[in-house]
VEXDREN-106831 format. One record per residue (C-alpha): residue in one letter; z, y, x. Coordinates in steps of 0.25 Angstrom, whole numbers, padded with zeros to 4 digits, always signed. Each point is the difference from the previous one (the first is absolute). Layout:
<recs>
AZYX...
</recs>
This chain:
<recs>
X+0492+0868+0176X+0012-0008-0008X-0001-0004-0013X+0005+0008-0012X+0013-0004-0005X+0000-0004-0014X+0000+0007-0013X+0012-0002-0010X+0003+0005-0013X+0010-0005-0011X-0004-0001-0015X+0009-0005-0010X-0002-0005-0015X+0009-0007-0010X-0008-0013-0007X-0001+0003-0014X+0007-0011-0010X-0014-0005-0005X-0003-0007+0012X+0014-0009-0001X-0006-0013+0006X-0012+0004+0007X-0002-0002+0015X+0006+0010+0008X-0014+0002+0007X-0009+0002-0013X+0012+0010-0003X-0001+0009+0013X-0014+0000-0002X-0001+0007-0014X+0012+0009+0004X-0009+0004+0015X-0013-0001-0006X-0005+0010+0011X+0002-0012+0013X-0008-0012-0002X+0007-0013-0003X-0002-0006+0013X+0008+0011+0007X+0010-0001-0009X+0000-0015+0002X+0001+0003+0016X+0013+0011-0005X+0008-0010-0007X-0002-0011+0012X+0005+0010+0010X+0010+0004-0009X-0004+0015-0002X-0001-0003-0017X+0015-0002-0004X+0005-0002-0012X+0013+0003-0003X+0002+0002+0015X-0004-0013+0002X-0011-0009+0005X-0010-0006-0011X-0008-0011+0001X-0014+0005-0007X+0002-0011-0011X+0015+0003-0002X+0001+0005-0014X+0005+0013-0006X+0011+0002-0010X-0003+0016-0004X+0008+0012+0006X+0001-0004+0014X-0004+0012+0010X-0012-0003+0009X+0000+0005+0014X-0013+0002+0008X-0001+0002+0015X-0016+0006+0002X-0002-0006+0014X-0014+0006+0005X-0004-0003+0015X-0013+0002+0006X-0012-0007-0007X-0011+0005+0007X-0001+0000+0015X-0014+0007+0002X+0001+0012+0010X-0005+0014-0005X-0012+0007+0003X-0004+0014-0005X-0011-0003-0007X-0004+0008-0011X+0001-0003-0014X-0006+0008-0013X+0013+0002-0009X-0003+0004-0014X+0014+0000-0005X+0013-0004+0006X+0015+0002-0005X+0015-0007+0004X-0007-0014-0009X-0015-0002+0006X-0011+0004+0007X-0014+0000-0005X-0012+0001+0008X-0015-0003+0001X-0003-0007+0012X-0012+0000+0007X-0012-0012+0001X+0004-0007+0013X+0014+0001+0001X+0009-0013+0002X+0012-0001-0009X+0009-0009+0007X+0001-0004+0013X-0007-0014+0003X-0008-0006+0008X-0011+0007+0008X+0009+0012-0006X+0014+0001+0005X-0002+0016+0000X-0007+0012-0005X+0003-0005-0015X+0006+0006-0013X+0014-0005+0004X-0001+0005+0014X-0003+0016-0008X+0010-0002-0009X+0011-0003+0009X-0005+0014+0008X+0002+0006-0011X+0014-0004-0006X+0006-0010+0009X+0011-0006-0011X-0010-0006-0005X+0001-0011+0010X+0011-0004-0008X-0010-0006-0012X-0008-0012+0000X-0013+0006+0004X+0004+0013+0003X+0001+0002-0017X-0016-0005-0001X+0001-0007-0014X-0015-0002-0001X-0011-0002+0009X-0016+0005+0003X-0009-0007+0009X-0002+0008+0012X-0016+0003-0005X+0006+0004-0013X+0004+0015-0001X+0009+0006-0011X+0013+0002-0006X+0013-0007+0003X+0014+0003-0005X+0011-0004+0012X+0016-0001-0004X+0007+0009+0007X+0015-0008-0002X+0003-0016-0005X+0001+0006-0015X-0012+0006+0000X-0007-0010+0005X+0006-0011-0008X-0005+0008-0012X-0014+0001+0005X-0002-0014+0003X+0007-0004-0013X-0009+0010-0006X-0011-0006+0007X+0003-0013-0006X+0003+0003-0012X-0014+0007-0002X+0005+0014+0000X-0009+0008+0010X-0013+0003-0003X-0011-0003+0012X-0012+0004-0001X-0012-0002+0009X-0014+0007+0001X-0010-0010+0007X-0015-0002+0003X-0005-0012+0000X-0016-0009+0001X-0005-0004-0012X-0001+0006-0016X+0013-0003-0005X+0000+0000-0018X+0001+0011-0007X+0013-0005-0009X+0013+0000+0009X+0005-0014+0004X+0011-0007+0004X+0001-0010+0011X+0013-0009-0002X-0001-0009+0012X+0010-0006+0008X-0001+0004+0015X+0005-0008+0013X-0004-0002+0014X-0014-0005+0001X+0001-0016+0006X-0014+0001+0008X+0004+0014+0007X+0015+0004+0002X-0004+0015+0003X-0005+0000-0016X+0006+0000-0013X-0008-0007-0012X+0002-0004-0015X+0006-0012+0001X+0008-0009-0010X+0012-0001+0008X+0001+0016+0002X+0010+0009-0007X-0006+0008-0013X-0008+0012+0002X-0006+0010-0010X-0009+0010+0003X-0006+0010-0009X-0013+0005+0002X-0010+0012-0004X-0013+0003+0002X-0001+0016+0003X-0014+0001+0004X-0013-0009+0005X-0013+0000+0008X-0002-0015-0002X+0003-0002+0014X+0014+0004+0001X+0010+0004-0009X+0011+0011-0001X+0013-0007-0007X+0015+0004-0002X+0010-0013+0002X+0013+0002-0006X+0009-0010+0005X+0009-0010-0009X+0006-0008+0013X-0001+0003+0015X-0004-0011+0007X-0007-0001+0015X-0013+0005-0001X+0001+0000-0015X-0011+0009-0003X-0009-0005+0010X+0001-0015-0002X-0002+0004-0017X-0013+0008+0000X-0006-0012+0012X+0004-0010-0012X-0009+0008-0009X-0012+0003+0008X+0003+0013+0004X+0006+0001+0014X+0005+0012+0004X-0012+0010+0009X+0005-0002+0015X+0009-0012-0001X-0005-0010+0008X+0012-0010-0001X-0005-0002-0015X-0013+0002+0000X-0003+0015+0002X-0009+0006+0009X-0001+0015+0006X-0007+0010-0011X-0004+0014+0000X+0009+0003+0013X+0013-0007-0006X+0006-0011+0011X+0013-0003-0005X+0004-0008-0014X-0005+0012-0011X+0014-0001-0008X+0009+0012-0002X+0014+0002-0006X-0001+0011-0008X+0011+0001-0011X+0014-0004+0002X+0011+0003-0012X+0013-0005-0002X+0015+0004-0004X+0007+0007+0010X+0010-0012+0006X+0012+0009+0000X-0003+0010-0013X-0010-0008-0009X-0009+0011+0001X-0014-0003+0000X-0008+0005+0011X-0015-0001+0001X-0009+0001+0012X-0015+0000+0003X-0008-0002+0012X-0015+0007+0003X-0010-0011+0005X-0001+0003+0015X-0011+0005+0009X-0008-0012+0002X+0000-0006-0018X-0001+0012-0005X-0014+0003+0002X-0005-0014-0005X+0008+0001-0012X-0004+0014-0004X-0015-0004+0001X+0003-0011-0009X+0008+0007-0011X-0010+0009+0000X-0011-0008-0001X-0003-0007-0016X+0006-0012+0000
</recs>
């Protein structure tokens, strides 16, 4: 099967005379805010940003008034083949897609997975989505994890989404189970996470890591384990995994940090049960929630109803 051709579409702007001076490439950014600044860096090298009709260098400055040309150039970006596999949608409109995946589906293709993922469903579902990075997935969960996810549906939406995700926007809540009693007053872990230097496979508070803020709240406890909701700051790898391992309380099933099988759960007992966040198109704010699935719920309904 060929290729598809590429996407194009024109935008045009005029620079406003309080940026005279600045770099034509800081310029374009604040007048396209919806397309990152490396694709509009890769635009005005190819010579689809013009200004004036002309070719810009990005550190050219502007004067004010000049009219801004830009040609949209979108070509495949993801080359995954589709499966029908199916996928629980809570919500979807011309902007996103938002769905709760299952524990033990992959996200992306990799490997020991080149099929039967998240990308492989989504591109059976609306194949123009091989035209985003990623199939429009702006944020990631471990295949063990279940829970919500948002997917962009076009590059404004998800240029929107993952600024939003960046800028701390969307709310990420997570319902876990995990060994140990964890304190009764919420906490904070603010640790910096990176690859773990004895074991690659692992991630670890380490100095060198990028920032990482967890917040954490105890729901319910036997002593032994601990029912807690995560709400998450940042989203590094395995985040709320390598947090709660740093503080004694691994989480129930999650043998790569410490966990072990309990009460019939196998898989990491960590669940994405809130997602909220403006509309990337509207602004409107939307707000989802998840139900724990079959195999957490049980464990989590006898400790909340047990005294804490």
């Amino acid at each position: 099967m060929s290729a598809a051709p590429p996407l194009t579409e024109a935008r045009t702007a005029i620079v406003p005379g309080t940026a005279a001076g600045r770099r034509f490439d800081a310029v374009l950014a604040e007048l396209f805010p919806v397309f990152s600044r490396s694709r509009l860096s890769e635009w005005i090298k190819s010579g689809d940003a013009l200004l004036d009709g002309r070719p810009a260098r990005p550190r050219d400055p502007v004067r004010g008034g000049e009219a801004v040309s830009l040609n949209v150039v979108l070509e495949v970006q993801t080359t995954a083949a589709a499966e029908d596999i199916a996928l629980d949608v809570l919500y979807e409109d011309e902007a996103v897609f938002v769905l709760d995946k299952p524990a033990g589906l992959v996200v992306h293709p990799g490997a020991g997975n080149p099929a039967g993922t998240l990308v492989n469903a989504l591109l059976h579902r609306d194949p123009a989505l091989e035209m985003l990075p990623r199939a429009g997935i702006v944020h990631r969960l471990d295949k063990d994890t279940s829970g919500l996810m948002v997917v962009g549906k076009s590059l404004v939406a998800v240029t929107a989404l993952v600024r939003a995700i960046a800028g701390r926007e969307v709310r990420r809540r997570y319902l876990a189970i995990a060994h140990g009693k964890a304190p009764a007053a919420a906490f904070s872990v603010e640790a910096p996470i990176g690859r773990d230097p004895q074991m690659r496979l692992r991630m670890a508070v380490v100095g060198s890591g990028k920032p990482a803020r967890t917040d954490v709240e105890r729901i319910a406890t036997d002593d032994t384990l601990s029912a807690l909701r995560c709400t998450l700051h940042t989203g590094r790898t395995h985040q709320i995994r390598v947090h709660l391992a740093s503080r004694g309380l691994p989480l129930v099933g999650d043998r790569l940090y410490g966990g072990r099988p309990a009460e019939g759960i196998e898989r990491q007992a960590l669940h994405a049960a809130e997602l909220a966040f403006a509309h990337p198109l509207s602004g409107r704010p939307l707000a989802f929630a998840s139900p724990l699935p079959d195999d957490l719920a049980p464990v989590w309904l006898r400790l909340t109803r047990s005294p804490a």
